[in-house]
N, C-alpha and C positions, 0 to 999 in steps of 0.2 A: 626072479632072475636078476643076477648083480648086473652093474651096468658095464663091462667088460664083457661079460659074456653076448649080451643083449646086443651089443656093438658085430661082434666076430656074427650073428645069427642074419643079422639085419644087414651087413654087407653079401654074405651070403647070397640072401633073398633080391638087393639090386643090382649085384651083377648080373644077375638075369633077365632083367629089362632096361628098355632104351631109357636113354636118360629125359627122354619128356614125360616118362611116367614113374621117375622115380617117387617126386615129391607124393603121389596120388599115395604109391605103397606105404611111402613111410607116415602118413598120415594113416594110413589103416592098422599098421602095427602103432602107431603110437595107442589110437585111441583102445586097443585090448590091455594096455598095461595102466595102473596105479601109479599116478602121480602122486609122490613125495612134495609136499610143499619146501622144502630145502634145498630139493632136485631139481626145481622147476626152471630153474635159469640154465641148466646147461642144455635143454632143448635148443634152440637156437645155433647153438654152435656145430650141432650134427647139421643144419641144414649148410650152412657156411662152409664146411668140407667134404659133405656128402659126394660133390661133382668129383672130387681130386678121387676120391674112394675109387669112383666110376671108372675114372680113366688111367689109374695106376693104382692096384689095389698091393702093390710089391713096397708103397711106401706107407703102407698104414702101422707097419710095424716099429720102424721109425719116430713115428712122429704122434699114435694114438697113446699110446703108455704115458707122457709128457705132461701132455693135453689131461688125460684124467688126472692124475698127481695134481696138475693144478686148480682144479676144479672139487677135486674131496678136502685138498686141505681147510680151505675155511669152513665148509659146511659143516651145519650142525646139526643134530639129529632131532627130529620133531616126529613127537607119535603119533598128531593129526594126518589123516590121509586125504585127498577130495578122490572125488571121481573125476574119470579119466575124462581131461579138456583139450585133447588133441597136443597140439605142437603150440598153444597160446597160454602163458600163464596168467591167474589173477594178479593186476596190477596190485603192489603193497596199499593204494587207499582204500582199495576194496576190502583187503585182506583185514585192516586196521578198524576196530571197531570206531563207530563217527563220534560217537562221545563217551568220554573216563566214567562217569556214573553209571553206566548203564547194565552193571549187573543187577539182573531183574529180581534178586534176593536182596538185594537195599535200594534200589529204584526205585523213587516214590512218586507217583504221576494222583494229584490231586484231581476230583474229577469234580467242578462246580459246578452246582444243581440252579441253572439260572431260575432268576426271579425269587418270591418268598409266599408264604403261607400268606401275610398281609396287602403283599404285592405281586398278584400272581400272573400279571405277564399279559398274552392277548388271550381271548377267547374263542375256542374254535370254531366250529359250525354248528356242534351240535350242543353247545352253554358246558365243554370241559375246560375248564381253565388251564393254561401253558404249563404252569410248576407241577400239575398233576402229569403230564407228560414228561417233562424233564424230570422229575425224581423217579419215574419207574424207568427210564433208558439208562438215567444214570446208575441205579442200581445194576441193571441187568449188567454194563459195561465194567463196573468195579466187582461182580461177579467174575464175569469172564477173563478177565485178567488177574484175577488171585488163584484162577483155576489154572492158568498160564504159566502162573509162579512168581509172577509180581507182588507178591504178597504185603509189601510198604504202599498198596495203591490207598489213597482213604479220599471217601466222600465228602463234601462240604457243602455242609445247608446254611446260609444265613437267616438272618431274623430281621423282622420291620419294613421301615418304609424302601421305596426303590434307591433313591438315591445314595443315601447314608449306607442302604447295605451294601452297594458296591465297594466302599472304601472297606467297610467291615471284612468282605472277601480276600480281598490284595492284601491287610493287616493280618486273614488269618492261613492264608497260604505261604505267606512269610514266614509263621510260626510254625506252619507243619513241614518246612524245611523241606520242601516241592522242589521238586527236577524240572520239573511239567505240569504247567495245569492247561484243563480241557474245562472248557467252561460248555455247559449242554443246553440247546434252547432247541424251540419250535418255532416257525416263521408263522408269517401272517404277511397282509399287506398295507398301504398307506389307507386311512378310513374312509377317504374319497374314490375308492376301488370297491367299496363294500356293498354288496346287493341285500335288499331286505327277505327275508323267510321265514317261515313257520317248521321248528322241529319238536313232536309232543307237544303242540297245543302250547307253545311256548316262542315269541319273537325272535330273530337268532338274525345273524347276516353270515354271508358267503362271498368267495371270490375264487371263483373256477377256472379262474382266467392262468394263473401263473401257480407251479408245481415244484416238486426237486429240494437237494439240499443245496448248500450253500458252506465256504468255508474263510472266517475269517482272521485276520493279522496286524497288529499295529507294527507299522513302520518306525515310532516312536520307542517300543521295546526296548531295552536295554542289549536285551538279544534278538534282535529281529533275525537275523539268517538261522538259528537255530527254530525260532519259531517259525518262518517261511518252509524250512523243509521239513517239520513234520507235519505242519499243513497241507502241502504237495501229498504226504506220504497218506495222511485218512482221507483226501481226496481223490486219492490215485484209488485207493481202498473202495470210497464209496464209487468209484463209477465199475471199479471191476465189479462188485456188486448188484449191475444192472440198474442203478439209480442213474438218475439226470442232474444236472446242476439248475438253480434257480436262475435265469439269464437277465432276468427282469432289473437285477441291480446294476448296473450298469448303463442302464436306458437313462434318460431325462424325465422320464415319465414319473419317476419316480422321488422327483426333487427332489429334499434335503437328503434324501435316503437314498440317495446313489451314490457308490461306491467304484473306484477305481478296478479293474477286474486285470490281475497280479497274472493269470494264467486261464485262457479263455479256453483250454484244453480240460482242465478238473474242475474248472470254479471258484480258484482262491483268492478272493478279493483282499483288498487292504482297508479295515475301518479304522484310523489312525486315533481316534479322541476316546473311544472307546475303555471305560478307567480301567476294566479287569485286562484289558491287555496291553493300554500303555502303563500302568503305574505296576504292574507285578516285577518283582526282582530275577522273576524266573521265564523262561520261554513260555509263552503262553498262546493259544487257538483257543480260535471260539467255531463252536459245529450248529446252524439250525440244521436239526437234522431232517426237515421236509417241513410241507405248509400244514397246519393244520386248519384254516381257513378254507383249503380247497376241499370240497366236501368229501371228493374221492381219495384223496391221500391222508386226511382226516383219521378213515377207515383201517387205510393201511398203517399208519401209522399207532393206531391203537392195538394191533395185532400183535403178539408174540415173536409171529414170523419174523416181520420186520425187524423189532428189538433186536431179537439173534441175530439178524443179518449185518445191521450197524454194530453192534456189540463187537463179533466176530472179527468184523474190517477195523474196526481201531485196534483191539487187542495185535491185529497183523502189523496195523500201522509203527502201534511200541516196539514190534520187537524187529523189525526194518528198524526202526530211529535208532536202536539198540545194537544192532547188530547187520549191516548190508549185507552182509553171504548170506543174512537170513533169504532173503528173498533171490538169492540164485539157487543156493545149494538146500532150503526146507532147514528144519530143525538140526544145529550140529551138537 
């Protein structure tokens, strides 16, 4: 229907009701029609003369012809359509993708396999070592995301001892010309938290005490606000997810190991000294993605299920960081 016509139809339909239930009508014919994103600004201006319509429908002839003329001449024509959002358009930052790289055909989100084959991190409950967790999440995640169409995602393993590999990390996601890096671990807790156990005839300790993931951010960053909101966004991801956040960091209990907590709603703390995420040149998060200390989430986290489920929520998380209407309007 042109919008000329749509106009003569739609006055029509409110001369026949009182004018405290115009707005209700025009709200109900709005939402049957295809909003044009080009179109979207002249909504507004029916509400702003709709009353004059009501009470002198002898002047619309006058004065509507004008009124359109001035409103078709700058538009321009776009062959995007949305679905019909009533009488509110999407404000232009929404509309605006949040960052220039972010066509997921050169988009490159580096995904670090924390810790190393030499230095493999904490041990869980049941004698699996950390890196043996973070290299199959991280698989499954650079998985899921080339299946998405991110196809520049690449994995990074390093080699040797802990320290020196962290700087090895930040030197080689440098080189692999990283948009994003996602650094993956598994939490544990401080060793004065650790209970002693037997799993297989074998000594092992536990800490049942404290669950959940955890998400975190240096403030040190070169890009800290870019890395802050896609921390928000795999955070926002993990709890729609049915996941809890680790709360424990935050406490004192936890001495050196307490952490500032950025947003007590998802979980996003700030570890500022942190080298893979203050010295990268690129926006950088670090995810434990649950404890694997606690004997029950151990389990789960070994599980396929799981994987998929984290996998899933970051892949959403990229293409949010990538594209905001993603997470109003689904896939455009």
């Amino acid at each position: 229907m042109r919008r000329c016509e749509f106009y003569r139809v739609l006055g029509g339909i409110v001369a026949r009701f009182r004018p405290r239930r115009l707005i209700v009508v025009a709200i109900a014919v709005f939402a049957l029609l295809p909003i044009e994103v080009s179109d979207a600004g002249w909504l507004p201006d029916f509400f702003k003369t709709s009353s004059k319509h009501a009470k002198a429908p002898k002047r619309a002839k006058s004065t509507r012809p004008a009124k359109l003329a001035k409103h078709r001449a700058p538009a321009k024509h776009r062959a995007t359509r949305l679905a019909a959002l009533g009488p509110v358009a999407l404000p232009p930052s929404v509309l605006k993708p949040a960052a220039g790289k972010c066509d997921p055909a050169t988009f490159r989100i580096v995904l670090d396999v924390g810790h190393t084959a030499e230095s493999e991190g904490a041990m869980s409950a049941r004698n699996v070592a950390e890196f043996a967790f973070n290299l199959r999440l991280a698989r499954q995640i650079e998985e899921t995301l080339k299946a998405e169409g991110f196809a520049e995602t690449r994995l990074l393993l390093s080699e040797g001892k802990a320290r020196p590999s962290l700087f090895r990390r930040v030197a080689a996601a440098s080189n692999l010309h990283a948009d994003l890096l996602l650094s993956i671990h598994h939490d544990s807790v401080p060793n004065k938290m650790l209970e002693d156990w037997e799993f297989e005839g074998k000594k092992s300790h536990f800490s049942d005490r404290f669950s959940g993931y955890s998400v975190f951010v240096s403030r040190e960053n070169p890009d800290f606000g870019t890395s802050l909101r896609f921390a928000e966004l795999v955070a926002k991801e993990m709890k729609a997810g049915g996941l809890h956040y680790a709360a424990q960091y935050s406490q004192p209990i936890m001495g050196r190991d307490q952490h500032p907590l950025l947003n007590k709603e998802t979980g996003v703390y700030s570890y500022d000294e942190l080298i893979v995420l203050r010295k990268t040149t690129m926006p950088a998060v670090l995810l434990e993605a649950g404890s694997i200390i606690n004997r029950d989430e151990e389990l789960a986290m070994a599980s396929p299920e799981r994987r998929n489920s984290i996998a899933s929520g970051v892949a959403v998380a990229v293409k949010e960081f990538c594209d905001p209407r993603w997470a109003l309007l689904g896939p455009l």
